[in-house]
N, C-alpha and C positions, 0 to 999 in steps of 0.2 A: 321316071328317069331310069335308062338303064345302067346296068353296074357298072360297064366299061365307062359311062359319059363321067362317071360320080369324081369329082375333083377336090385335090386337097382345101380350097376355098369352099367348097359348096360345106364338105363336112366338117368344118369349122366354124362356118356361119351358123349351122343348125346346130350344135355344140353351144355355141355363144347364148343362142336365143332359148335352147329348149333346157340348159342345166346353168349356166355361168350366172346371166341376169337374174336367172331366179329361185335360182337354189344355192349360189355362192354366195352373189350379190345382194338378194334380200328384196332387187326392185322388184315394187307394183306393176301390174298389167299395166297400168295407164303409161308408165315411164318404157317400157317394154316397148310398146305399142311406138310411142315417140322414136326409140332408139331402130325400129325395124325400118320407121318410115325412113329415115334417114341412110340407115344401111340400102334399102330398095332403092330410094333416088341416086347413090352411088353408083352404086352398080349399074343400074339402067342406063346411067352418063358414059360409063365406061366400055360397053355394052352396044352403045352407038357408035361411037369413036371409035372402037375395033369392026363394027358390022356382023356383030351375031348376038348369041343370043346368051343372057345371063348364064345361064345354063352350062357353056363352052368358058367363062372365065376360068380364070388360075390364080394363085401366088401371086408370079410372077408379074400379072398384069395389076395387080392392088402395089401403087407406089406413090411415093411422094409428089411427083409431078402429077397425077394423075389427081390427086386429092387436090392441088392447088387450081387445077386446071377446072374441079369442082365449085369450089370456092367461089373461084370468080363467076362461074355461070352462075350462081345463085344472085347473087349481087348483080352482073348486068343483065341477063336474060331474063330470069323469075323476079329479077326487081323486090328479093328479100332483104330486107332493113338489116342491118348491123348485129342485130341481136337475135334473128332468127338465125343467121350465115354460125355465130358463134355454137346454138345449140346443137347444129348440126355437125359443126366440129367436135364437141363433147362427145357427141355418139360415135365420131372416128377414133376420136383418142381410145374410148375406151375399149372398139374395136382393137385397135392398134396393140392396145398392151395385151390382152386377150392372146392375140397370134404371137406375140412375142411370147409368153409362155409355151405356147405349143411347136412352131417351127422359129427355133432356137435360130437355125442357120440364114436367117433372111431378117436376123438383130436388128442390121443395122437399116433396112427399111424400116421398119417397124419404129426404131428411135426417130428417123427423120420425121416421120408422121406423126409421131408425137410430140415434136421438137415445133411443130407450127401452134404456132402462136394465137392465141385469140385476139379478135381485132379491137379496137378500145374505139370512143366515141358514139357506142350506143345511148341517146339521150334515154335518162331516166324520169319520165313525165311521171307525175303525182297521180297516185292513184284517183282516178273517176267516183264519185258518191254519191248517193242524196242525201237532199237535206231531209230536215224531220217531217216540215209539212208534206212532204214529195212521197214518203214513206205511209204518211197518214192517207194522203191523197190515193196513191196505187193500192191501200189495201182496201180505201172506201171503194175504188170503179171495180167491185167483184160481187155479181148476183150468187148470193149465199143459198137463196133458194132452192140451186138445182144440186147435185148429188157432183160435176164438174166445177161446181163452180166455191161448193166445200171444200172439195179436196183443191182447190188452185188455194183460198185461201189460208188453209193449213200449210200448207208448203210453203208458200210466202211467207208469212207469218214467223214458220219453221227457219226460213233462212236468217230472216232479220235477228232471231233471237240468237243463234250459233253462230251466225258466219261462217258456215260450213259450207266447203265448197260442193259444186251440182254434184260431181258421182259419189259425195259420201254421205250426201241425202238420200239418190236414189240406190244407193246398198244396202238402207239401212231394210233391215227384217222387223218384224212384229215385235220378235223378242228383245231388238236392242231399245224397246222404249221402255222407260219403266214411269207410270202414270203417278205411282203412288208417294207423299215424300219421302227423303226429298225425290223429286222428280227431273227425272235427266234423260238422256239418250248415249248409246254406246256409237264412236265415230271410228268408220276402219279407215284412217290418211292415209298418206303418202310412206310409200317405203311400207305400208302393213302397218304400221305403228296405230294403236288404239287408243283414243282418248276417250272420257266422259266429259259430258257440257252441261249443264244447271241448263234447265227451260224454266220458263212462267209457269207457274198455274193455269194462266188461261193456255198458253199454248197445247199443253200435258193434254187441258180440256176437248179441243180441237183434234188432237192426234186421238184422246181415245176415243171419239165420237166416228174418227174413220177405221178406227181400229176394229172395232164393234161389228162394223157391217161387213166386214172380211175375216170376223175370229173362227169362223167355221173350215177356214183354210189352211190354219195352224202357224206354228209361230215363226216356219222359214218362212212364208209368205213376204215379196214384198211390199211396205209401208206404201209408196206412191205408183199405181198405176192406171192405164190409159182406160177409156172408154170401151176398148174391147179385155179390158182385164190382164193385157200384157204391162211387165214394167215401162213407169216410164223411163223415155229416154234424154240424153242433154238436149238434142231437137226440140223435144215437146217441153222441157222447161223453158226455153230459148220461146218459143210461140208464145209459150203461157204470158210470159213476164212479157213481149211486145206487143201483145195484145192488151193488156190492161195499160201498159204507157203510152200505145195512143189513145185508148179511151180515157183516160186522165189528164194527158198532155202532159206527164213529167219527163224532165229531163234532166241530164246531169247536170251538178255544179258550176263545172266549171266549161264544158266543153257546150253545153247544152245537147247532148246527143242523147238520141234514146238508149236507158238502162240495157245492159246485158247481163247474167246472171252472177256473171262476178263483180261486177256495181253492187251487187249488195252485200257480196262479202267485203268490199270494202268499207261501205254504208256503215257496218257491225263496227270494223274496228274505228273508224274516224269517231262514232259516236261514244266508243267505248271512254276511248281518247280524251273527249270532251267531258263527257265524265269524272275526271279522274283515275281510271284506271291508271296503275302503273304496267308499263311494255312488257316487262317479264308474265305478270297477268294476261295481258294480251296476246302475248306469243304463245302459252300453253294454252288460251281460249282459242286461238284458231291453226293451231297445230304449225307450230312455224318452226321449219330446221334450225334456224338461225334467228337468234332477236335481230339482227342487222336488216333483214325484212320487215320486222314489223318499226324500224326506225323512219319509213319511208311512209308514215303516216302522219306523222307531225310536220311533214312538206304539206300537205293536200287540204289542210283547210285553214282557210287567212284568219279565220276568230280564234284557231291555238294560236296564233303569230299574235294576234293583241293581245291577247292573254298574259302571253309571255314577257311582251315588251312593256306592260304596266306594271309585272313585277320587278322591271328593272330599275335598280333608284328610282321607286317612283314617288318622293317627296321630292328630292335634288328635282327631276325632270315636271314634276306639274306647276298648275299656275303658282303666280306668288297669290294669296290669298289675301294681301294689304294691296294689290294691282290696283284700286279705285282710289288711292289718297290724291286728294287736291292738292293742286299746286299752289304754293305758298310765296306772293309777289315780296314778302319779305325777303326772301334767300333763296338759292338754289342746293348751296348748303345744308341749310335748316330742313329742307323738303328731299334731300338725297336721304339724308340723316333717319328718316320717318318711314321709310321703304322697307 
C-alpha cells in the first residue's frame, strides 16, 4: 500500500490487531484470530456497498447504520444463528471502544456502535457427550499396532483424562509433560492463562512411550504430530476422532450425531459431574472463565436429573412400604387405620 492510499481506519485497524489485543488486552491468538475474522467480514460488507476496495475505506464510512445494515446480513443472507450474529457484534464493540480512544472527535459514532444491543433468544442446547460405554468403545476401534495408531490413542486418551480443549493439546511441547509423580501436564488456555491437570498413570504411560521416540528433538518439540512430522493440526484431530466413530459406530447422547473433538471435552466434564466432583473443581479442571459455564453441565445428562430428584423428600415421595395390606371386610375404618 502506498503512503498517500494509507487511512486513518487502516492505521487503526493495524494498531488494534498488532498491539491493543495483544499486548493491552492480554487476548490469545485464537480469540485474535476470531476478532480479525469478523473485522474482515465488515469491512468486505462495507467495501461492496461503496464499490472499492477495503483499502479505500475511512472513518467516516465505519458507522452505526452500516454495522446494522451488517447484522442483518449475517442473519438473512449467511443464515448465522443468533449467537454467532451476537459474537461478531463483541468484536465490533470492542473495535468500537478501541477508536473511541483514538479518534476522540467521531465519540459519538463510536457510542452508537456500542450502544447496539446483543440480540437475546439464542437457544442454549446442553452440551453433546458420550456415554462411558461410547468412550470405552472409540478407544477399543484404534489399531495400537502401528506408530499412527499409538499416537491417535494417546491423544484420545489424553483428552478424556483433561478435557482440554484441541489447541491446548496440540501446544503442548515435550516439556510441558512431566511423567514422573505426581504426573500432570502444563495447559497454555484461553486469555494465556496456564493451568496444570493431574493425568492417570497409565496415561503419563502412553505419553512417555511417544515421548521417547521424539526425545532426540528436544524439549520445544511438539507432543502430537502428523505422519510427515509436522504438528498436528485441529483438521487432523477432527479426522482422527471420525474416523474411529465410524469404525465404532458411536454416537452422541443425546443427538445421536457423530462425536467432534469438543464432544469430549464435554464427555470430561458431564462424567466428572457424575462423579461427584463439585463445579468450582470442574471449572479450574477444565479452565473456565466463569463457573456459570461449567453450570451448563448439569442440564446435559437426565441421570444427574434422577439423582437429583431422589434426593428430594425422598421418604415423603417413595412407595408407602405397608402398600400390600389386605383389606379388612370388617371396616373401612379399621383397614384406613392399618395403612
Amino acid at each position: 500500500m502506498s503512503r498517500q492510499c494509507v487511512t486513518d481506519l487502516g492505521v487503526s485497524v493495524v494498531q488494534f490487531f498488532e498491539t491493543h489485543l495483544p499486548a493491552q488486552r492480554g487476548m490469545s491468538r485464537h480469540t485474535i484470530r476470531s476478532y480479525r475474522d469478523a473485522v474482515v467480514m465488515l469491512l468486505q460488507f462495507i467495501a461492496r456497498r461503496r464499490g472499492c476496495g477495503i483499502e479505500a475505506l475511512d472513518l467516516v464510512d465505519l458507522n452505526v447504520a452500516a454495522v446494522e445494515d451488517f447484522l442483518r446480513h449475517l442473519e438473512v443472507e449467511r443464515h448465522n444463528g443468533i449467537a454467532t450474529r451476537n459474537v461478531r457484534l463483541a468484536a465490533i464493540h470492542t473495535l468500537a471502544r478501541f477508536l473511541a480512544g483514538r479518534h476522540a472527535e467521531r465519540l459519538g459514532t463510536w457510542q452508537a456502535i456500542i450502544a447496539l444491543p446483543f440480540k437475546r433468544g439464542a437457544q442454549q442446547r446442553p452440551p453433546e457427550h458420550l456415554a462411558a460405554d461410547g468412550v470405552k468403545a472409540l478407544l477399543e476401534a484404534i489399531d495400537r499396532s502401528t506408530g499412527s495408531g499409538e499416537r491417535d490413542f494417546a491423544l484420545l486418551a489424553l483428552m478424556f483424562n483433561t478435557g482440554a480443549r484441541v489447541q491446548e493439546l496440540l501446544d503442548l511441547r515435550l516439556r510441558d509433560v512431566r511423567l514422573d509423580p505426581p504426573q500432570q501436564i502444563r495447559l497454555n488456555g484461553k486469555g494465556n492463562k496456564v493451568r496444570v491437570c493431574p493425568i492417570w498413570p497409565r496415561t503419563a504411560q502412553l505419553l512417555g512411550e511417544l515421548a521417547r521416540r521424539r526425545s532426540n528433538e528436544g524439549t520445544d518439540a511438539p507432543l502430537f504430530v502428523n505422519q510427515r512430522g509436522e504438528p498436528l493440526s485441529r483438521f487432523g484431530v477432527r479426522y482422527v476422532l471420525r474416523k474411529y466413530a465410524i469404525r465404532s459406530g458411536v454416537t452422541t447422547v443425546a443427538s445421536q450425531t457423530l462425536p467432534h473433538p469438543h464432544t469430549l471435552r464435554h464427555t470430561t466434564a458431564v462424567h466428572l459431574l457424575k462423579a461427584g466432583v463439585d463445579f468450582a473443581t470442574i471449572s479450574q479442571w477444565l479452565g473456565h472463565a466463569s463457573l456459570n459455564t461449567t453450570m451448563r453441565y448439569a442440564r446435559s445428562d437426565l441421570d444427574l436429573k434422577r439423582q437429583a430428584l431422589s434426593q428430594v423428600f425422598p421418604d415423603i415421595l417413595a412407595p408407602n412400604a405397608k402398600a400390600h395390606v389386605l383389606f379388612d371386610p370388617g371396616g373401612l375404618r379399621h383397614w384406613l387405620r392399618r395403612l
